[in-house]
N, CA, C and O atoms as a GROMACS GRO file, in nm:
protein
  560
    1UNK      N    1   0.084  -0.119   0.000
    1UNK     CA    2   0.000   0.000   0.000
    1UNK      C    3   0.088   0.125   0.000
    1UNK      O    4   0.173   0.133   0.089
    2UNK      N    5   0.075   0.246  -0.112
    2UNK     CA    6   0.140   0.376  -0.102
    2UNK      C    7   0.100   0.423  -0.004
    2UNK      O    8  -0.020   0.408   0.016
    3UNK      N    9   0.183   0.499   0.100
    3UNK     CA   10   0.241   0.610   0.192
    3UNK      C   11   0.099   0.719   0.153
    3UNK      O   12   0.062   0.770   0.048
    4UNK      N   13   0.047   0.723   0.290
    4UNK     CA   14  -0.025   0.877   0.279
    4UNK      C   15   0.022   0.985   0.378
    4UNK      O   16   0.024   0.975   0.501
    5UNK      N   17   0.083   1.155   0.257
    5UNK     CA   18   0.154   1.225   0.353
    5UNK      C   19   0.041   1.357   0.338
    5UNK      O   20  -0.021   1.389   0.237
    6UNK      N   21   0.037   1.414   0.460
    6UNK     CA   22  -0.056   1.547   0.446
    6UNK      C   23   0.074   1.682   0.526
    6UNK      O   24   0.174   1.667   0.596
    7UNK      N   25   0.019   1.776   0.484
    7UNK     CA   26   0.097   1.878   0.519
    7UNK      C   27  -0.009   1.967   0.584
    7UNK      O   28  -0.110   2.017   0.535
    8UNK      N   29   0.059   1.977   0.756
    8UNK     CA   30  -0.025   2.061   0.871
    8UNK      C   31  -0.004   2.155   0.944
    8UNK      O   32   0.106   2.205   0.917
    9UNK      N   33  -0.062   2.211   1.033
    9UNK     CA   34   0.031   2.312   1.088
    9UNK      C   35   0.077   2.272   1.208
    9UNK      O   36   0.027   2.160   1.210
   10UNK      N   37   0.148   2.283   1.328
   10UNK     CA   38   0.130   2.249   1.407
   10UNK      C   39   0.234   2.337   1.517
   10UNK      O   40   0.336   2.392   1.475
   11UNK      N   41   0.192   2.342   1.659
   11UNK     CA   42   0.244   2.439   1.782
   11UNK      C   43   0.202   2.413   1.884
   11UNK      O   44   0.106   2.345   1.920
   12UNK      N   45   0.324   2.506   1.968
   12UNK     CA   46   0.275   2.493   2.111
   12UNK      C   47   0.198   2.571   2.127
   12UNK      O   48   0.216   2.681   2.076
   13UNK      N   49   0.059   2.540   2.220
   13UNK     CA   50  -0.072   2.639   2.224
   13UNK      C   51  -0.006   2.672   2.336
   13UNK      O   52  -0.010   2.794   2.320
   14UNK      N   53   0.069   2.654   2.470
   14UNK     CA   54   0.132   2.719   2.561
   14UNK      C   55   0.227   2.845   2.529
   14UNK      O   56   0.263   2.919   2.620
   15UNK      N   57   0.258   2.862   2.422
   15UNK     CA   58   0.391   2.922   2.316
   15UNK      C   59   0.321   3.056   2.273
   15UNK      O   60   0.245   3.053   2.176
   16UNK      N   61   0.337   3.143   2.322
   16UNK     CA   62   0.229   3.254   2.274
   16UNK      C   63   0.336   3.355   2.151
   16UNK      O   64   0.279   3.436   2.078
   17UNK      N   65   0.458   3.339   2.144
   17UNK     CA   66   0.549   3.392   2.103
   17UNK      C   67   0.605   3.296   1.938
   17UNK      O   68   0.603   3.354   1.829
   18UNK      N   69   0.634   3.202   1.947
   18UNK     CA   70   0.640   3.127   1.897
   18UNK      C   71   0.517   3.042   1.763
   18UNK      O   72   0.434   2.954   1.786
   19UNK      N   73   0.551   3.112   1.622
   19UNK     CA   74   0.446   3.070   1.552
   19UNK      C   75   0.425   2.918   1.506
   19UNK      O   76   0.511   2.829   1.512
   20UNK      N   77   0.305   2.906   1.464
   20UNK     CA   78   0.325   2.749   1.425
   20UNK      C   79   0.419   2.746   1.297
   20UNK      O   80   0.459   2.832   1.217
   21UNK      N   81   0.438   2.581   1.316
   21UNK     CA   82   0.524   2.556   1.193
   21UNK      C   83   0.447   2.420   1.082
   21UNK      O   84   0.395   2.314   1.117
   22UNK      N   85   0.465   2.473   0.952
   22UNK     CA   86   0.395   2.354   0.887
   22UNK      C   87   0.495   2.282   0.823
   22UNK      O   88   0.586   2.316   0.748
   23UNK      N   89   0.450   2.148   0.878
   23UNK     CA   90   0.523   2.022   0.871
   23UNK      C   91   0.443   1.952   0.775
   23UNK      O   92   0.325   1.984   0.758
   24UNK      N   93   0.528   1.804   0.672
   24UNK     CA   94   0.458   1.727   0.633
   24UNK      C   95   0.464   1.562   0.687
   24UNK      O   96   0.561   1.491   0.713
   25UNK      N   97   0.370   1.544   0.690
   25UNK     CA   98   0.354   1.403   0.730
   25UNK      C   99   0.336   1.265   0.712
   25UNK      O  100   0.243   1.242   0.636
   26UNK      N  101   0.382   1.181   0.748
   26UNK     CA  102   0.342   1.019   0.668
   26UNK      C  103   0.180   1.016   0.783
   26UNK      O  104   0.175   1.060   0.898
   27UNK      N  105   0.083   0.962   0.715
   27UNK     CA  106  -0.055   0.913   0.789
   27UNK      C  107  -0.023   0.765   0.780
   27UNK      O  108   0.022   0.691   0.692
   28UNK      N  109  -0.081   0.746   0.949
   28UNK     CA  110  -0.011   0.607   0.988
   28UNK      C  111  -0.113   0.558   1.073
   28UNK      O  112  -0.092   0.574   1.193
   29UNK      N  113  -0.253   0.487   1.029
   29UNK     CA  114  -0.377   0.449   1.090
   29UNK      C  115  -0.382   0.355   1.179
   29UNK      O  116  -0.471   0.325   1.258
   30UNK      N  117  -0.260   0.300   1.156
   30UNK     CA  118  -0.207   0.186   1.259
   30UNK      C  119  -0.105   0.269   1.419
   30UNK      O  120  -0.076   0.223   1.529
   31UNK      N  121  -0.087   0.354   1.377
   31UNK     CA  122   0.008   0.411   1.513
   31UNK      C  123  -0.141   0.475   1.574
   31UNK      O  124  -0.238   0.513   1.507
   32UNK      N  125  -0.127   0.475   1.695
   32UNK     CA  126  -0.225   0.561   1.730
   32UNK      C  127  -0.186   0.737   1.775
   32UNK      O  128  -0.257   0.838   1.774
   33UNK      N  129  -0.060   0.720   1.807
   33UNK     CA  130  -0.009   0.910   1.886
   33UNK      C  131   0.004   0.955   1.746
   33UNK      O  132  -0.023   0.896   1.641
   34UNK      N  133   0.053   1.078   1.768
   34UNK     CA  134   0.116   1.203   1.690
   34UNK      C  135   0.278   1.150   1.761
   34UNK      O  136   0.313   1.135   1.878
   35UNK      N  137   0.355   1.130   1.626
   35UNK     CA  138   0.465   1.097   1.620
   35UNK      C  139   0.571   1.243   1.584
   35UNK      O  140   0.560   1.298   1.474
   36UNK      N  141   0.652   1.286   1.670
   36UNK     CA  142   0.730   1.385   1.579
   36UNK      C  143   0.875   1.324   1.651
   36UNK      O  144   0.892   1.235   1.735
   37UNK      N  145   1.018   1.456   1.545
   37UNK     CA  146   1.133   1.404   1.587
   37UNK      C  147   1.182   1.499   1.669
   37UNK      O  148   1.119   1.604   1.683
   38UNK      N  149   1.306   1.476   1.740
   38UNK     CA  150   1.341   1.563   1.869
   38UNK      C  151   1.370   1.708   1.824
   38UNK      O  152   1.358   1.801   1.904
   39UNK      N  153   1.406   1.727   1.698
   39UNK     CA  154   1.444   1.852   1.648
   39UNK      C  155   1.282   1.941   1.636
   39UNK      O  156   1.289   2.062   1.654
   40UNK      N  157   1.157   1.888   1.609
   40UNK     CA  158   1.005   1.966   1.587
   40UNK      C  159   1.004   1.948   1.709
   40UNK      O  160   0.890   1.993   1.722
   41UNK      N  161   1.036   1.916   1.827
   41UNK     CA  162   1.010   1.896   1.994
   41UNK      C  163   1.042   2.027   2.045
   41UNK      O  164   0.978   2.107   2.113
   42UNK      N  165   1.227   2.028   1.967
   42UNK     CA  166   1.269   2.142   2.037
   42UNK      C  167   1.259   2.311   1.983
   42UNK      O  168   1.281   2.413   2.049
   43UNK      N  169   1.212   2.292   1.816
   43UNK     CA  170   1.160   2.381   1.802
   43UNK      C  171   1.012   2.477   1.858
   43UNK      O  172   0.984   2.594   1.882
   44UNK      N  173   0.952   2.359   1.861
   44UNK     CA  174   0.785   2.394   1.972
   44UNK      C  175   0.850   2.462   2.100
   44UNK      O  176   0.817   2.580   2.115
   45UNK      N  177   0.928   2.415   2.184
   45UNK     CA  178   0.975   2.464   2.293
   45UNK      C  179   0.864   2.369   2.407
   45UNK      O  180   0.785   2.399   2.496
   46UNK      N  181   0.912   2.240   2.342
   46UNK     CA  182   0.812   2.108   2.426
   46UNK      C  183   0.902   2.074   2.489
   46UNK      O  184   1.013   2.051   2.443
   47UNK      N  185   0.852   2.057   2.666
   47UNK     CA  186   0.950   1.968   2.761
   47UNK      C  187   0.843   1.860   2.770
   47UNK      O  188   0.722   1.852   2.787
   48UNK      N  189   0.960   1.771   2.748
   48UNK     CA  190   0.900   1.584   2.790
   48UNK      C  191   0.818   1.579   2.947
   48UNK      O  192   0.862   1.602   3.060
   49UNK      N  193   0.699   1.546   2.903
   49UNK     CA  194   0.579   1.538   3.068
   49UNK      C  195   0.579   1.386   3.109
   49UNK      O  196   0.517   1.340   3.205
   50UNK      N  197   0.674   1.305   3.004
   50UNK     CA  198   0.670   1.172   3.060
   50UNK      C  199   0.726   1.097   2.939
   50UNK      O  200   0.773   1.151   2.839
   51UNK      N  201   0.713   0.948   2.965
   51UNK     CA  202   0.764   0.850   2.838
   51UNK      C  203   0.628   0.770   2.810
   51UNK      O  204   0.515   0.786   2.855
   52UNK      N  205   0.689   0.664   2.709
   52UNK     CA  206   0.612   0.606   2.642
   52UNK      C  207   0.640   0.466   2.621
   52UNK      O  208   0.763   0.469   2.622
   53UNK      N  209   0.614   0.368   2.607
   53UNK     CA  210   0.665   0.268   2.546
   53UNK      C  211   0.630   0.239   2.414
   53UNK      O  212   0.509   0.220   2.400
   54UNK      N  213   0.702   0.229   2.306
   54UNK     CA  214   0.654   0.232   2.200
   54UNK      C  215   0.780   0.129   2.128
   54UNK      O  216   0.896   0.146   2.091
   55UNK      N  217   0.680   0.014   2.132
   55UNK     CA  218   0.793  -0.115   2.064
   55UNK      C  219   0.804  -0.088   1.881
   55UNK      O  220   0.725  -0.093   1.787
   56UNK      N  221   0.911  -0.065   1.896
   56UNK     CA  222   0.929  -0.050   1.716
   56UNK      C  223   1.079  -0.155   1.693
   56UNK      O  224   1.188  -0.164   1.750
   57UNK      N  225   0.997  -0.238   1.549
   57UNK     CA  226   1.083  -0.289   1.495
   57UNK      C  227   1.117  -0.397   1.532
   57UNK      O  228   1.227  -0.441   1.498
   58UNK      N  229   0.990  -0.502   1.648
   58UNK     CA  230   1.009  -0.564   1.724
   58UNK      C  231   1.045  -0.588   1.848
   58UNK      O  232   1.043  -0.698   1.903
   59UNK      N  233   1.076  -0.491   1.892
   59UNK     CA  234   1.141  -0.474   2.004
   59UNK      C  235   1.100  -0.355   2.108
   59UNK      O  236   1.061  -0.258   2.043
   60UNK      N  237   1.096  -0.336   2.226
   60UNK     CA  238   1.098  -0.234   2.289
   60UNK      C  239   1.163  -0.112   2.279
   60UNK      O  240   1.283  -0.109   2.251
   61UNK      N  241   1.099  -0.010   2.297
   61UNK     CA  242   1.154   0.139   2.325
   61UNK      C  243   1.095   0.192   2.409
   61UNK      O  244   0.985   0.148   2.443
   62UNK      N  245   1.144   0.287   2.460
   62UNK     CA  246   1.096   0.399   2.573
   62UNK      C  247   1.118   0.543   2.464
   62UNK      O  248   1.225   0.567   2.407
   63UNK      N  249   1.032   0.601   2.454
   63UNK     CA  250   1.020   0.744   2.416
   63UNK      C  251   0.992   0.868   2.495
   63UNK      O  252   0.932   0.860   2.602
   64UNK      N  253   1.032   0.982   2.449
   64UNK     CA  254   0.972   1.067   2.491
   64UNK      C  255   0.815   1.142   2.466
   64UNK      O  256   0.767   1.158   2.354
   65UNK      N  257   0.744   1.186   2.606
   65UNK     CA  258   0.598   1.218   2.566
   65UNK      C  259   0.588   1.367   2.600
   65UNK      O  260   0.620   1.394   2.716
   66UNK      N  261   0.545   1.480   2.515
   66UNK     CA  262   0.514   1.596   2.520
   66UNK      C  263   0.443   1.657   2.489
   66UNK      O  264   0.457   1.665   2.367
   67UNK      N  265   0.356   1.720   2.522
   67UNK     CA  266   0.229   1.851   2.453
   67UNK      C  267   0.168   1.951   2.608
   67UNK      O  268   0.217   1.952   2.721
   68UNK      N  269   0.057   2.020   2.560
   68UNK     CA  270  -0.016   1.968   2.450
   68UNK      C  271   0.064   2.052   2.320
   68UNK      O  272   0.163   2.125   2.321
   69UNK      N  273  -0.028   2.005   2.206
   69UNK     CA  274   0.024   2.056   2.077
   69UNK      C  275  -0.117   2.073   2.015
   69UNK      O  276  -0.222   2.022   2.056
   70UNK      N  277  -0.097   2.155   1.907
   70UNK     CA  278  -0.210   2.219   1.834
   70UNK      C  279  -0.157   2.173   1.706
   70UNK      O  280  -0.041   2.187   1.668
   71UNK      N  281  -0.303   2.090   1.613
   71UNK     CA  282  -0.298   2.093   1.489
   71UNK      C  283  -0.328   2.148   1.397
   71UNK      O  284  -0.388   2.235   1.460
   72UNK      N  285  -0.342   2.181   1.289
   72UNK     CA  286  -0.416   2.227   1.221
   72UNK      C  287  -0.413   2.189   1.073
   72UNK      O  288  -0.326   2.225   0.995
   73UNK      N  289  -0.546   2.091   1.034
   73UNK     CA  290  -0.492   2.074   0.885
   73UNK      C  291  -0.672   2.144   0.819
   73UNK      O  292  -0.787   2.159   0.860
   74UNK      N  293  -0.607   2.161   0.725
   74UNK     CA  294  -0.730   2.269   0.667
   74UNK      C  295  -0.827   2.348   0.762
   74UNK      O  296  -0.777   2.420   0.848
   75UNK      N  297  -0.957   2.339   0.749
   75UNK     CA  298  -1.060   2.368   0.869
   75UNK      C  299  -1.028   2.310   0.972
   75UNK      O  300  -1.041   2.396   1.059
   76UNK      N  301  -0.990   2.213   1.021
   76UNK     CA  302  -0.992   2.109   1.130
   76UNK      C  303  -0.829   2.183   1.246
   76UNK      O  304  -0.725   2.247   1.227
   77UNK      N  305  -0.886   2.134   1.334
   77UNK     CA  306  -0.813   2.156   1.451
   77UNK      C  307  -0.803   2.071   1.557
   77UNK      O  308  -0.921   2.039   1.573
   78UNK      N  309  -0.720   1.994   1.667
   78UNK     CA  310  -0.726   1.935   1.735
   78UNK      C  311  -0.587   1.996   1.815
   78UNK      O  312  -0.505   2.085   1.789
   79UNK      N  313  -0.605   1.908   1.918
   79UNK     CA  314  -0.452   1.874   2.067
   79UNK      C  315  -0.457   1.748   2.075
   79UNK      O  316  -0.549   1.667   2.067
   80UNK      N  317  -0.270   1.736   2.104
   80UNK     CA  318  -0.240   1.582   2.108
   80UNK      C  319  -0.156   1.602   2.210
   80UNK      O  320  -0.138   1.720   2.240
   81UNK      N  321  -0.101   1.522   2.272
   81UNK     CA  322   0.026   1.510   2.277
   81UNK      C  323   0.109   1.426   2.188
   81UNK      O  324   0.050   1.361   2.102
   82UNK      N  325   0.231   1.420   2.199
   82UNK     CA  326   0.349   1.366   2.124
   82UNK      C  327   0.432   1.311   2.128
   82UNK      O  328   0.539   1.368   2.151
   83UNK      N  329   0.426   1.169   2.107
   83UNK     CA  330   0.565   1.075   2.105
   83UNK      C  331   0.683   1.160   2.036
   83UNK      O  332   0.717   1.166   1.918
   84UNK      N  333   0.716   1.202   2.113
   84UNK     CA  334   0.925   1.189   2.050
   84UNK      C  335   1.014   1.123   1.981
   84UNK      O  336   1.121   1.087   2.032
   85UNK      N  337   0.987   1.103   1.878
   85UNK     CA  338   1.058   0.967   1.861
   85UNK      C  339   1.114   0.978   1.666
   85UNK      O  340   1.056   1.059   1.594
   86UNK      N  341   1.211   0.900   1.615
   86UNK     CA  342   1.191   0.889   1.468
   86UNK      C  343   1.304   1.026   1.425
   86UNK      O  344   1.375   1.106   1.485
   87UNK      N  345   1.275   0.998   1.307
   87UNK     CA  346   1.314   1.167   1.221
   87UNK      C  347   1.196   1.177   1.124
   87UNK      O  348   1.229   1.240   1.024
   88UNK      N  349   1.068   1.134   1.122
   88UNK     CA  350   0.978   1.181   1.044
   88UNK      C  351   0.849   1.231   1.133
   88UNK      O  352   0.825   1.162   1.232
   89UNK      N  353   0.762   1.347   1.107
   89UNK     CA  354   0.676   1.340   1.168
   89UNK      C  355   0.529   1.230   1.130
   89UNK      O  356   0.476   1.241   1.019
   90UNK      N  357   0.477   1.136   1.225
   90UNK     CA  358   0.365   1.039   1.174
   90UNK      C  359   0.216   1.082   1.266
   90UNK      O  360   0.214   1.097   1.388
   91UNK      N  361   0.105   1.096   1.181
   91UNK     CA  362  -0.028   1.135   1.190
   91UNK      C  363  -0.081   1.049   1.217
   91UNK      O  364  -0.115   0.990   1.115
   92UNK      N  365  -0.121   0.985   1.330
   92UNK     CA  366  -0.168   0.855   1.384
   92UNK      C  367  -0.305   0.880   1.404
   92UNK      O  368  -0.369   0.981   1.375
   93UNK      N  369  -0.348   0.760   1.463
   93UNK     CA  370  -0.521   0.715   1.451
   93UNK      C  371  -0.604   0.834   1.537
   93UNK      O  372  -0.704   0.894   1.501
   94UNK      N  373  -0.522   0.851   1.675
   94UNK     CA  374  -0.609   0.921   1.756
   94UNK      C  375  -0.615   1.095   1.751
   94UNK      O  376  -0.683   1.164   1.828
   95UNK      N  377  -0.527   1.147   1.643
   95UNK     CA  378  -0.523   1.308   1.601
   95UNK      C  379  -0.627   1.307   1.516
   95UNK      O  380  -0.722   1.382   1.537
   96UNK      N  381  -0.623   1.188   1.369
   96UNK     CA  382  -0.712   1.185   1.276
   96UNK      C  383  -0.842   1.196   1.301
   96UNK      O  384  -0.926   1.264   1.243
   97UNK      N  385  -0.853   1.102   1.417
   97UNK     CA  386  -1.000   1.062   1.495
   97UNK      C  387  -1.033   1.207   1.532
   97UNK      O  388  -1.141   1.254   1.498
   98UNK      N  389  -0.946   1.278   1.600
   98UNK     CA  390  -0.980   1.450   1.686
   98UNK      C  391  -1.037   1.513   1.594
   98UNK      O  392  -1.148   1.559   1.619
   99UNK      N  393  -0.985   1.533   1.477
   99UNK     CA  394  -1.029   1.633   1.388
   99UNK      C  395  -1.104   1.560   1.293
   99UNK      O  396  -1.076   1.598   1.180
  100UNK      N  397  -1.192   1.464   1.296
  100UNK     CA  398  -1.264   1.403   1.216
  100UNK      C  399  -1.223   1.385   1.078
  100UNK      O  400  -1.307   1.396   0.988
  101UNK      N  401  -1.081   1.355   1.048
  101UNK     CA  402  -1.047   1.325   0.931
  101UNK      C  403  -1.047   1.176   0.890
  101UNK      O  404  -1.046   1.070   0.953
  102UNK      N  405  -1.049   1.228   0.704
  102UNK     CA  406  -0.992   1.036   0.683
  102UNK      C  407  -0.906   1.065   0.529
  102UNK      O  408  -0.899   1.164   0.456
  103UNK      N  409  -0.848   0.926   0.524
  103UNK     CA  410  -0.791   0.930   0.372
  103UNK      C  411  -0.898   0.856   0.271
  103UNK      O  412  -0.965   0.753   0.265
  104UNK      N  413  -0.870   0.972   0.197
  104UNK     CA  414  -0.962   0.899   0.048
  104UNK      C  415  -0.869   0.784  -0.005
  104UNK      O  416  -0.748   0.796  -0.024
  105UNK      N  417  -0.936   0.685  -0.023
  105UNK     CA  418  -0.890   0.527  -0.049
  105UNK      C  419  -0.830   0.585  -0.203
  105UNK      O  420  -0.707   0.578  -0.214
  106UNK      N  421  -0.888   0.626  -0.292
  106UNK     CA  422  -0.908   0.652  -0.416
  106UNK      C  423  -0.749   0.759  -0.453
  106UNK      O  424  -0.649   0.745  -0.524
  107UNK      N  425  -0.808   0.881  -0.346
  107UNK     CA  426  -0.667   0.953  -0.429
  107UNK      C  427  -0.543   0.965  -0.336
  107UNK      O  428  -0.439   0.999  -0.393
  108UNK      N  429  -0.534   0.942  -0.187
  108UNK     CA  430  -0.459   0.927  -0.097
  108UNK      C  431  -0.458   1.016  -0.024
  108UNK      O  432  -0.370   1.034   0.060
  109UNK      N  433  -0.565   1.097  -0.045
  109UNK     CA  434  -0.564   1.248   0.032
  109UNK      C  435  -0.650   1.267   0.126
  109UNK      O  436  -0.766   1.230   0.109
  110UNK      N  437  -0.603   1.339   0.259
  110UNK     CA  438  -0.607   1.366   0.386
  110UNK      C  439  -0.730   1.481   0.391
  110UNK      O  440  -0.700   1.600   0.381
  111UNK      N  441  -0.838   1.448   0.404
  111UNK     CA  442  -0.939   1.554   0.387
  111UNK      C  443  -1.065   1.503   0.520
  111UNK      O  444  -1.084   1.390   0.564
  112UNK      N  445  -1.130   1.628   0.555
  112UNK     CA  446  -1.246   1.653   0.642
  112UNK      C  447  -1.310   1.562   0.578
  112UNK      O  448  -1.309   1.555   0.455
  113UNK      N  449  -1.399   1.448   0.687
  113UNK     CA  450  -1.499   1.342   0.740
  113UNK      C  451  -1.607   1.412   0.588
  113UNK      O  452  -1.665   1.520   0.589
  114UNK      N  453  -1.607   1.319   0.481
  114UNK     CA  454  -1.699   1.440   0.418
  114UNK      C  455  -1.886   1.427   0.459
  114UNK      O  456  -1.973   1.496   0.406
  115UNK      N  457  -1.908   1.322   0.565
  115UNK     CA  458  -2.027   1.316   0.621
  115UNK      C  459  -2.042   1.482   0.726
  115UNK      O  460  -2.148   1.542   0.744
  116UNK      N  461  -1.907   1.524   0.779
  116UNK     CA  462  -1.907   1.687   0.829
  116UNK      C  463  -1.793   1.728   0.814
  116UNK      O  464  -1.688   1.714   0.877
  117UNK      N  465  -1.844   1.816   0.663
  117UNK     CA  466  -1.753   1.883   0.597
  117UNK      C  467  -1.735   2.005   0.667
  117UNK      O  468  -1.635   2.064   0.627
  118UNK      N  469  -1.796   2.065   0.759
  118UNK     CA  470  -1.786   2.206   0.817
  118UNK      C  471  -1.760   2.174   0.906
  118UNK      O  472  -1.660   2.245   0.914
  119UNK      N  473  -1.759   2.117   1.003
  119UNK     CA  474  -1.744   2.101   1.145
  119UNK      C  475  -1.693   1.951   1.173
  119UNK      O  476  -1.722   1.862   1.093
  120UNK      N  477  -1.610   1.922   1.297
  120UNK     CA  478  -1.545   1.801   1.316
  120UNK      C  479  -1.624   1.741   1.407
  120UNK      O  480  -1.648   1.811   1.505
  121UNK      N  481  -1.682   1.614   1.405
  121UNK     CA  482  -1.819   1.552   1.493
  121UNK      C  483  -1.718   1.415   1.577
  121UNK      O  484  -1.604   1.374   1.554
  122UNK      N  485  -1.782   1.390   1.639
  122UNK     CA  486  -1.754   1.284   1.741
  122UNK      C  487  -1.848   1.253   1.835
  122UNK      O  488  -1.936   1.327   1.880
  123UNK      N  489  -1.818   1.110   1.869
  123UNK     CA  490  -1.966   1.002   1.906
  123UNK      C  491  -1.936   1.039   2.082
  123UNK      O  492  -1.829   1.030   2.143
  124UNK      N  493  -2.042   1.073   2.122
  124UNK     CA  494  -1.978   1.078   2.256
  124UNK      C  495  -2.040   0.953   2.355
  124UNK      O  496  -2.016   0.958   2.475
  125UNK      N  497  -2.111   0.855   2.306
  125UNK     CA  498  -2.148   0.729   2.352
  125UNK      C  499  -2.248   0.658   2.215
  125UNK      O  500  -2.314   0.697   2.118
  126UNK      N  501  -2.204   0.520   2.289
  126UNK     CA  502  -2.236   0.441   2.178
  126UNK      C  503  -2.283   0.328   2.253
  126UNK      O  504  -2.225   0.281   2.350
  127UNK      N  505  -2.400   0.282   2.200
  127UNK     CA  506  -2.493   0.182   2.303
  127UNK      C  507  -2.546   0.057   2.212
  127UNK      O  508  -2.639   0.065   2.132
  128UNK      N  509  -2.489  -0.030   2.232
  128UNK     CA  510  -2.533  -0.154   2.198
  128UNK      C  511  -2.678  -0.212   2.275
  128UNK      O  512  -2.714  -0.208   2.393
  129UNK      N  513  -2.747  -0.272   2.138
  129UNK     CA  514  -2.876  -0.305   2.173
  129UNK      C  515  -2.889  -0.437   2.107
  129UNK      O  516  -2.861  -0.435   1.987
  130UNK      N  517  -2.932  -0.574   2.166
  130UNK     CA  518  -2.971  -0.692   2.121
  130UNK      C  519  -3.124  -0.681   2.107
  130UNK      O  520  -3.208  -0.640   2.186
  131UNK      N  521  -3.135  -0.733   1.971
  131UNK     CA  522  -3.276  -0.723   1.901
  131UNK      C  523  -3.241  -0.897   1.883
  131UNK      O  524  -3.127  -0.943   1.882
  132UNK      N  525  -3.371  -0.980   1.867
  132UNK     CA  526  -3.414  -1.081   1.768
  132UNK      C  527  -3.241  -1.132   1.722
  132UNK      O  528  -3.191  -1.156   1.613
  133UNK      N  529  -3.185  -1.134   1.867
  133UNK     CA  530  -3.062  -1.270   1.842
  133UNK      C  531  -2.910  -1.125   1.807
  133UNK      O  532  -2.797  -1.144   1.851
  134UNK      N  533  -2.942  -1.017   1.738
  134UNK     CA  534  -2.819  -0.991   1.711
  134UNK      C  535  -2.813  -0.836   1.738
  134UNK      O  536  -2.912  -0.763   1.726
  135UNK      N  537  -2.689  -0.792   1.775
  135UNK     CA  538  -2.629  -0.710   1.856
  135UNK      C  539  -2.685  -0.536   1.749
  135UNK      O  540  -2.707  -0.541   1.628
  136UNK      N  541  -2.691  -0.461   1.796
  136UNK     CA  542  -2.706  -0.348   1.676
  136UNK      C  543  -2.664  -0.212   1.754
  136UNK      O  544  -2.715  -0.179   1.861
  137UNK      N  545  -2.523  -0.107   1.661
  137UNK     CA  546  -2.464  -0.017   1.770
  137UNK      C  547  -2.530   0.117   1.734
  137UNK      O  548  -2.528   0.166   1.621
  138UNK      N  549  -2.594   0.175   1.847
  138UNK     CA  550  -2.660   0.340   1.804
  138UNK      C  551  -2.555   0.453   1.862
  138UNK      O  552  -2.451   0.428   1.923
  139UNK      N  553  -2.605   0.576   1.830
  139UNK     CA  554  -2.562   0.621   1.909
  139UNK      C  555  -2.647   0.704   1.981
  139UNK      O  556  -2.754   0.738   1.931
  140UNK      N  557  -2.609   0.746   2.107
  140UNK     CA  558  -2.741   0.825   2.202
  140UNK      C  559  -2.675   0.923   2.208
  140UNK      O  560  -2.718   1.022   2.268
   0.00000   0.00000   0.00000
């Protein structure tokens, strides 16, 4: 499967001095954090609030964890925090999820939920109901 990369903005929302910087990215639906490298850490002016374990390559690692951080790709906006880690920055499951994005299967591109194209939506409970033998998920 080809590499999907989007180009975002991203900063410290603590950083009032300090503008964002736009970075580009590999989208990685399988990682779940916001992945960046120590050099976009130390440009943000991010101190590490903790580690991570993040087994890559088979094996264990300990990383560094920092934010919050501010995204911004087109309309959409979210906060993450941030694995430390790599020399590439990676757009993982749970930023995508924030700002209600997805990749178009078709052209590889990183665009707003087009079910809410204006605004970024999220389920805030989800309730399973057994009918006539089989399970069915709503949301309330």
């Amino acid at each position: 499967m080809k590499s999907t990369f989007t180009r975002f903005r991203i900063r410290n929302p603590l950083d009032r001095v300090t503008d964002a910087i736009e970075v580009n990215a590999r989208v990685d639906l399988s990682f779940p954090h916001l992945r960046i490298p120590a050099w976009l850490a130390r440009k943000l002016g991010l101190n590490e609030a903790g580690s991570r374990s993040v087994p890559a390559f088979g094996h264990g690692d300990v990383a560094g964890y920092a934010g919050p951080v501010e995204l911004r790709v087109g309309n959409r906006n979210g906060y993450a925090g941030a694995i430390i880690q790599g020399d590439e920055v990676v757009l993982g499951a749970m930023a995508m999820a924030d700002m209600d994005l997805v990749v178009d299967p078709e052209t590889g591109t990183v665009s707003p939920n087009p079910d809410n194209p204006n605004i970024a939506s999220s389920v805030a409970k989800r309730v399973l109901r057994f009918t006539g033998g089989s399970a069915e998920a709503t949301e309330a």
